[in-house]
Each structure stands twice: as structure tokens, then as C-alpha cells.
DSSP file (Angstrom, degrees, kcal/mol; ACC not computed):
  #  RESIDUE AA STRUCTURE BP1 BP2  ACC     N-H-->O    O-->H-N    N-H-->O    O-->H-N    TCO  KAPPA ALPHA  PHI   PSI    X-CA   Y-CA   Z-CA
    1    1 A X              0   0    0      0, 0.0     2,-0.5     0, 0.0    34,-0.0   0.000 360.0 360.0 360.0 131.8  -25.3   24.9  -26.6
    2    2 A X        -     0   0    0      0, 0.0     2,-0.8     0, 0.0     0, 0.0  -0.824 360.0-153.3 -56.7  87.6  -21.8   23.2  -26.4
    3    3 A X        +     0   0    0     -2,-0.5     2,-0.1     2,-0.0     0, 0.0  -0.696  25.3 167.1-107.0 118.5  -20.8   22.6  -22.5
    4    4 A X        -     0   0    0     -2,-0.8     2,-0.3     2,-0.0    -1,-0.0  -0.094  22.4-138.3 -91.5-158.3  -17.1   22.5  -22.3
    5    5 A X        -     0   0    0     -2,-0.1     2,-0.3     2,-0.1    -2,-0.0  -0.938   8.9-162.8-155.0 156.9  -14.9   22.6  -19.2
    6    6 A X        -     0   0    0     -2,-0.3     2,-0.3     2,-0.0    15,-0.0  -0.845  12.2-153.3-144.2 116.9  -11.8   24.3  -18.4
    7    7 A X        +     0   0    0     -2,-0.3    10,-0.1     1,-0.1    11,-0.1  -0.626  15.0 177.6 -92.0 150.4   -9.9   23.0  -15.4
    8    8 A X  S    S+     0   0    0     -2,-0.3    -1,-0.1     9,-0.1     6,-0.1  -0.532  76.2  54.6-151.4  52.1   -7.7   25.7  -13.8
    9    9 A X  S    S+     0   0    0      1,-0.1     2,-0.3     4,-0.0     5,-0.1   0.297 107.9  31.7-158.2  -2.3   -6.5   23.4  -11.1
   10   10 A X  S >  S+     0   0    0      3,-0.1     3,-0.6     4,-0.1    -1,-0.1  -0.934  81.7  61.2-147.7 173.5   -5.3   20.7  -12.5
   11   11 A X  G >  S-     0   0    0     -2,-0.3     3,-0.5     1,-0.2    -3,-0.0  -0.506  93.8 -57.5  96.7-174.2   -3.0   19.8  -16.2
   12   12 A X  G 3  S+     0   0    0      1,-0.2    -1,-0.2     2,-0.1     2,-0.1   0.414 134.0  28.7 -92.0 -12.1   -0.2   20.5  -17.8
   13   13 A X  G <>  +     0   0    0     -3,-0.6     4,-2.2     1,-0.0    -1,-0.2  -0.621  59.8 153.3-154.5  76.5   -1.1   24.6  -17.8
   14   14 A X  H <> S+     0   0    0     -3,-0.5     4,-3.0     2,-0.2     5,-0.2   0.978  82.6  46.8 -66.5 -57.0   -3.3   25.4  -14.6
   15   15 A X  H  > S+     0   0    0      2,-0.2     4,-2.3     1,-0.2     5,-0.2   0.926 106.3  51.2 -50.3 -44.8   -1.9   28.9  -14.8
   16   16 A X  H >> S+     0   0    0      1,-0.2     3,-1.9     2,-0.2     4,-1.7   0.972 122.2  38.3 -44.3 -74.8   -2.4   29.6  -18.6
   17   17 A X  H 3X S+     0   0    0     -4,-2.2     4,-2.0     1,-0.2    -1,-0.2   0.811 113.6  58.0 -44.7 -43.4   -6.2   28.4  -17.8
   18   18 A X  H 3X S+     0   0    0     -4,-3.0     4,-0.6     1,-0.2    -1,-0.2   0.783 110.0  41.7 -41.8 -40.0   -6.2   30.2  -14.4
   19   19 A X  H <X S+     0   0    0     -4,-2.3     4,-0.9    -3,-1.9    -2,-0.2   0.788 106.8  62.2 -89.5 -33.2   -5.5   33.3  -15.9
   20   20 A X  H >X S+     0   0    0     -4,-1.7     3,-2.2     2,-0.2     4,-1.1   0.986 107.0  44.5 -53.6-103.8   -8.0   32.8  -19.0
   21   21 A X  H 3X S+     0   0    0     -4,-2.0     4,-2.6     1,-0.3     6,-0.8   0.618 115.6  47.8 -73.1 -14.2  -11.2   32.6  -16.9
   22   22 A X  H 3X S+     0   0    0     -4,-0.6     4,-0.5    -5,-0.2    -1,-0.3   0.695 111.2  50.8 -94.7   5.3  -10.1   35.6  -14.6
   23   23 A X  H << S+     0   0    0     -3,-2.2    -2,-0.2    -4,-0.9    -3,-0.2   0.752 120.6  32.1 -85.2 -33.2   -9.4   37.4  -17.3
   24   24 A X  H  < S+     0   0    0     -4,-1.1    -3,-0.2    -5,-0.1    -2,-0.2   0.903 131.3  31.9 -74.4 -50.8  -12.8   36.6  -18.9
   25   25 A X  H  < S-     0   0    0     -4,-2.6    -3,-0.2    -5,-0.2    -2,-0.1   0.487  90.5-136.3-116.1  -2.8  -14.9   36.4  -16.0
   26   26 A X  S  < S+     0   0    0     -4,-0.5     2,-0.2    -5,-0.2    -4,-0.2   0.956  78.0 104.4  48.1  47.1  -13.0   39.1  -13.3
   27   27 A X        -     0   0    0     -6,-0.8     2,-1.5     1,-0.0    -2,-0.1  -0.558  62.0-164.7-142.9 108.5  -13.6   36.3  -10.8
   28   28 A X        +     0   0    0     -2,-0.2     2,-0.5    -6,-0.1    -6,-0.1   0.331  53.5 126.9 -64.9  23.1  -11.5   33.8   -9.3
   29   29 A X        -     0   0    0     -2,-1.5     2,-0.5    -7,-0.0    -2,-0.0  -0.619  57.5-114.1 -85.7 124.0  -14.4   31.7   -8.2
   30   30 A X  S    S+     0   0    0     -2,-0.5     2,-0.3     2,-0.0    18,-0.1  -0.881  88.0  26.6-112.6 109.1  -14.9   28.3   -8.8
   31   31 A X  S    S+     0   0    0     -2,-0.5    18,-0.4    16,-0.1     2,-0.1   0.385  74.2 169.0 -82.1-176.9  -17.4   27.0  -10.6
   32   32 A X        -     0   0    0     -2,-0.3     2,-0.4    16,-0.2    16,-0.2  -0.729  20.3-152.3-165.3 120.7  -18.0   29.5  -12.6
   33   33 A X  E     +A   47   0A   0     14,-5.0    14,-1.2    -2,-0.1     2,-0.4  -0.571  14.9 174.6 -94.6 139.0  -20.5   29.4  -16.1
   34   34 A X  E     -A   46   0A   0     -2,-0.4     2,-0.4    12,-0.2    12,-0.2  -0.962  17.6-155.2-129.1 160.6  -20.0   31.6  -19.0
   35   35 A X  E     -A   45   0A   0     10,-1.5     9,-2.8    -2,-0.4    10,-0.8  -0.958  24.7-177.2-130.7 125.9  -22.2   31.5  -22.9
   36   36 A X  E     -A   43   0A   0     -2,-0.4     7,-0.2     7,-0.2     2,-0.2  -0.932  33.0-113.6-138.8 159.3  -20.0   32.9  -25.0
   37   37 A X        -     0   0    0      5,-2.0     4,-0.3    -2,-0.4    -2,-0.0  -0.469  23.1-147.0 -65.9 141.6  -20.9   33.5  -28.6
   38   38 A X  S    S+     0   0    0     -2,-0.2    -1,-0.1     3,-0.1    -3,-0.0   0.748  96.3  55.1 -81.6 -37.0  -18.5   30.9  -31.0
   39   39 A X  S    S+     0   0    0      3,-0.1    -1,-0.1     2,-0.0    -2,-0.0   0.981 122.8  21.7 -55.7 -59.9  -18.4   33.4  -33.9
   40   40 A X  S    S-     0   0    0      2,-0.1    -2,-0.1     0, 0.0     3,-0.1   0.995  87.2-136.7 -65.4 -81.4  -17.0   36.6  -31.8
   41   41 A X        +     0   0    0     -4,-0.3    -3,-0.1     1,-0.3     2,-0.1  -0.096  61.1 139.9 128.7  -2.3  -15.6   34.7  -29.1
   42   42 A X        -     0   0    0      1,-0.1    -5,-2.0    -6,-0.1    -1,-0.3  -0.419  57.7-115.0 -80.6 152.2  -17.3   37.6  -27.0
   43   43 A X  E     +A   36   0A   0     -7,-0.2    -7,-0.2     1,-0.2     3,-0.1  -0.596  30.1 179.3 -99.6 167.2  -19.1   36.5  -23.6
   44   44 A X  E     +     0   0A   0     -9,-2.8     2,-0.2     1,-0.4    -1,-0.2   0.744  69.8  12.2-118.7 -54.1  -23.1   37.0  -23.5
   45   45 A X  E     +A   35   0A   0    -10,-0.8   -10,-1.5     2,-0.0    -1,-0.4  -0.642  48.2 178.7-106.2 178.6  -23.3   35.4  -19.8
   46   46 A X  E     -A   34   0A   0     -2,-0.2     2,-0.3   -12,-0.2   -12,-0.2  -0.775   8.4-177.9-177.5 150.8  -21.8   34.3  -16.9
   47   47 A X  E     -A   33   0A   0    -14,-1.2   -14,-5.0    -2,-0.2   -16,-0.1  -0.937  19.3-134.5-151.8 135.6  -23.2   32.9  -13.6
   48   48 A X     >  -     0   0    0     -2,-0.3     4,-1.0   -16,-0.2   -16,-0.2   0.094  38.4 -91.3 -83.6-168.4  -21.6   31.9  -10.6
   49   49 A X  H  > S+     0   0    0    -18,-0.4     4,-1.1     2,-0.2   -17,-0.1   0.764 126.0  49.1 -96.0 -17.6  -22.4   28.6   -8.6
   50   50 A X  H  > S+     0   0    0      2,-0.1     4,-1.0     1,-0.1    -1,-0.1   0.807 118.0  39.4 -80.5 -21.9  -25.0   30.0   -6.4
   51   51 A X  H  4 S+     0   0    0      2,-0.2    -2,-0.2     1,-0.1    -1,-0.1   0.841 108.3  64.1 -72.0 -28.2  -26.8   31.6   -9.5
   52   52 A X  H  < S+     0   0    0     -4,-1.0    -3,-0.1     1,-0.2    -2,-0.1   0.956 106.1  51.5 -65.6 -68.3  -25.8   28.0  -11.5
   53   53 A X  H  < S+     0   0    0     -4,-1.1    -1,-0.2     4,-0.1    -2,-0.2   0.518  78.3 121.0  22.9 -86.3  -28.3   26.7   -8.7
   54   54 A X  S  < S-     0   0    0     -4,-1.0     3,-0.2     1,-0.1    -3,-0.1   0.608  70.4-132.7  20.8 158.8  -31.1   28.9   -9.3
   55   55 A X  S >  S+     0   0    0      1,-0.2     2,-0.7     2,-0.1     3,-0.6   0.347 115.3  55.8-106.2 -11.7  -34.7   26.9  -10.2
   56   56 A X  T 3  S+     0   0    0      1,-0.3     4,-0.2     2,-0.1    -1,-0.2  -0.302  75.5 103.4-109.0  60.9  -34.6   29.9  -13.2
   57   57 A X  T >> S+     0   0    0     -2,-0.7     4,-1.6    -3,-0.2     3,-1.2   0.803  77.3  54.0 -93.3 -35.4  -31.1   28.7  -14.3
   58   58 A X  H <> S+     0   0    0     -3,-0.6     4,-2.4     1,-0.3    -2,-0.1   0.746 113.3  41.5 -81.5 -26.5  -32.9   27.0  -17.3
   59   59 A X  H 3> S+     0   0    0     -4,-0.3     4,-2.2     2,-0.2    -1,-0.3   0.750 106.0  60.2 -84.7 -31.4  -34.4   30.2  -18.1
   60   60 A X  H <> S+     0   0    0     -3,-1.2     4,-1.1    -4,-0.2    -2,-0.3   0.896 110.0  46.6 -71.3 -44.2  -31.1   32.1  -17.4
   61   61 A X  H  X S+     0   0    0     -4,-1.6     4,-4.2     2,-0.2     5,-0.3   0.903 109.1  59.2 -66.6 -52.8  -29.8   29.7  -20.3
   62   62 A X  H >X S+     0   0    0     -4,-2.4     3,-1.4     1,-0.2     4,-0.6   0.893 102.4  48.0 -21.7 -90.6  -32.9   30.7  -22.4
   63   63 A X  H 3X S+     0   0    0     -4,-2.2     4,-2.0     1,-0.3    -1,-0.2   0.555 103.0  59.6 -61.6 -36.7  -32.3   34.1  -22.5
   64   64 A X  H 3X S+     0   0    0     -4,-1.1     4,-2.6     1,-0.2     5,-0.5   0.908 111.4  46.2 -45.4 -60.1  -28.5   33.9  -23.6
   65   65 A X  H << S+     0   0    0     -4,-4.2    -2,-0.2    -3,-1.4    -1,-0.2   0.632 108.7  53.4 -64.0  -3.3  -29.8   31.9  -26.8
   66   66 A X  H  X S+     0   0    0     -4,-0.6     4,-2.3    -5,-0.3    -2,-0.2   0.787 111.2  43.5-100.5 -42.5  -32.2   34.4  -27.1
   67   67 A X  H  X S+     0   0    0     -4,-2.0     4,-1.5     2,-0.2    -2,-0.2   0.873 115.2  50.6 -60.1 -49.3  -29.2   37.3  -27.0
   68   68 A X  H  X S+     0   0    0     -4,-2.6     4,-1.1     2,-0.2     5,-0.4   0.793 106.9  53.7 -82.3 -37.3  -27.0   35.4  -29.3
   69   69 A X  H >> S+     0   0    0     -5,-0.5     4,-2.2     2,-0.2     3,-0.9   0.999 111.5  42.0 -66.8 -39.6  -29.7   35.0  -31.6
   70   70 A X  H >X S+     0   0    0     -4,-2.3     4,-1.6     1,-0.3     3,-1.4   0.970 114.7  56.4 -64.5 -76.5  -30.5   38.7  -31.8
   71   71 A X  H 3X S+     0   0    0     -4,-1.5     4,-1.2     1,-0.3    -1,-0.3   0.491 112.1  38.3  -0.7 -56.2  -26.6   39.3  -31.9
   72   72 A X  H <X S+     0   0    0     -4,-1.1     4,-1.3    -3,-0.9    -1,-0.3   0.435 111.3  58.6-133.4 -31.3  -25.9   37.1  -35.0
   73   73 A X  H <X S+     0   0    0     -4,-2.2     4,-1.8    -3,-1.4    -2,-0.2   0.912 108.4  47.8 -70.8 -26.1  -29.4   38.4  -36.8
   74   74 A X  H  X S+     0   0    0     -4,-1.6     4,-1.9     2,-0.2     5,-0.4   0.975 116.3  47.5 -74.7 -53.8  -27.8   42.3  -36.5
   75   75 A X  H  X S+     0   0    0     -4,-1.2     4,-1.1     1,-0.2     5,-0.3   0.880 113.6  42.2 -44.6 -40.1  -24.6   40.6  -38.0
   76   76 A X  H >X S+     0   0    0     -4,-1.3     3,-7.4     2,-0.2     4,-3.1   0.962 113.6  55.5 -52.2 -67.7  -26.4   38.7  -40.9
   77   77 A X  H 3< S+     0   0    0     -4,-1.8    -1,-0.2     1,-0.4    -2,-0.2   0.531 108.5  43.1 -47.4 -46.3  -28.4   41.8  -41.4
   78   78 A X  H 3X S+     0   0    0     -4,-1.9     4,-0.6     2,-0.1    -1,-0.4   0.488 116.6  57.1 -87.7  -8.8  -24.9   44.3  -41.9
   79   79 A X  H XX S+     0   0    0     -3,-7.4     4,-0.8    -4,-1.1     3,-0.6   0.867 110.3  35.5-107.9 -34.0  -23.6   41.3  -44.2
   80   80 A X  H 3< S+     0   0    0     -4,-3.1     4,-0.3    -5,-0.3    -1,-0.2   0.251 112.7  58.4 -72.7  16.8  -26.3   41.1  -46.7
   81   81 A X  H 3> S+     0   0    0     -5,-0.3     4,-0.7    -3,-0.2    -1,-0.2   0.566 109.0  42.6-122.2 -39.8  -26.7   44.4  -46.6
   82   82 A X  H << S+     0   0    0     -3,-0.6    -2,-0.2    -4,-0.6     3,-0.2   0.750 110.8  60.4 -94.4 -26.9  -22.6   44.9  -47.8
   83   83 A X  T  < S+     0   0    0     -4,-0.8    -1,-0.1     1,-0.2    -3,-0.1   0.899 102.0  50.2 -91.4 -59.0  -23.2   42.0  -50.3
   84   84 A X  T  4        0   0    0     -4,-0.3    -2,-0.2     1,-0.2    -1,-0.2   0.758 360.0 360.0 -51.8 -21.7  -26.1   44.3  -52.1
   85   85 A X     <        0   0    0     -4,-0.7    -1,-0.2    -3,-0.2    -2,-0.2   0.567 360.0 360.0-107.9 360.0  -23.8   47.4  -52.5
């Protein structure tokens, strides 16, 4: 996992950014965590700052790689599959 940040309170385009995580996450809430797959660009989670918290956040994280692996095996799976035919 990658951990970025995206401030949507402060820079040269707070709105742009503002609008980009409620548009992704339907929350205006700050913090606010997402996993998104890099390939798609599609999100797998998202967690708030009381879930972020959590003692099973590590687990919460888990399970995301565990989703993105399955995700990106169906994909391999339809692309070697169009390669043979």
C-alpha cells in the first residue's frame, strides 16, 4: 500500500480536491481513508476517522489487499484467457 494525502483545506485548488473526495467518498468528513485499486482507479474501501481508530483497522487494511488481490486475479484470468483465442 501507497499512503498519499489529499488536502481539501488548504493549496492552490482546495475546491477541485474538496470536490474529488466527496465525490468519491459521498462524505464531507474529515479524515477520511479510502484503498483504491491503482489499475481501475475504482475504490475497494473507505473508513472514516472513528473506524480509522478501530484496534481491527490493521485487519480492515488486510482485507482490502485481500479484495484487490481477488479483483486483479479475475482480470489476469479474462486477459490470458483473450490472449489464447
Amino acid at each position: 500500500m501507497v499512503v498519499t494525502s489529499l488536502f481539501t483545506d488548504q493549496g492552490k485548488a482546495p475546491v477541485r480536491f474538496q470536490k474529488m473526495k466527496e465525490e468519491m467518498t459521498g462524505s464531507v468528513t474529515n479524515p477520511i481513508y479510502v484503498v483504491i485499486d491503482p489499475f481501475s482507479g475504482k475504490k475497494i474501501g473507505q473508513y472514516d476517522y472513528n473506524q480509522a481508530k478501530a484496534a481491527d483497522f490493521a485487519e480492515r487494511l488486510q482485507k482490502n489487499i485481500r479484495r484487490f488481490r481477488r479483483m486483479n486475479r479475475n482480470v489476469a484470468s479474462v486477459q490470458a484467457a483473450a490472449k489464447q483465442s
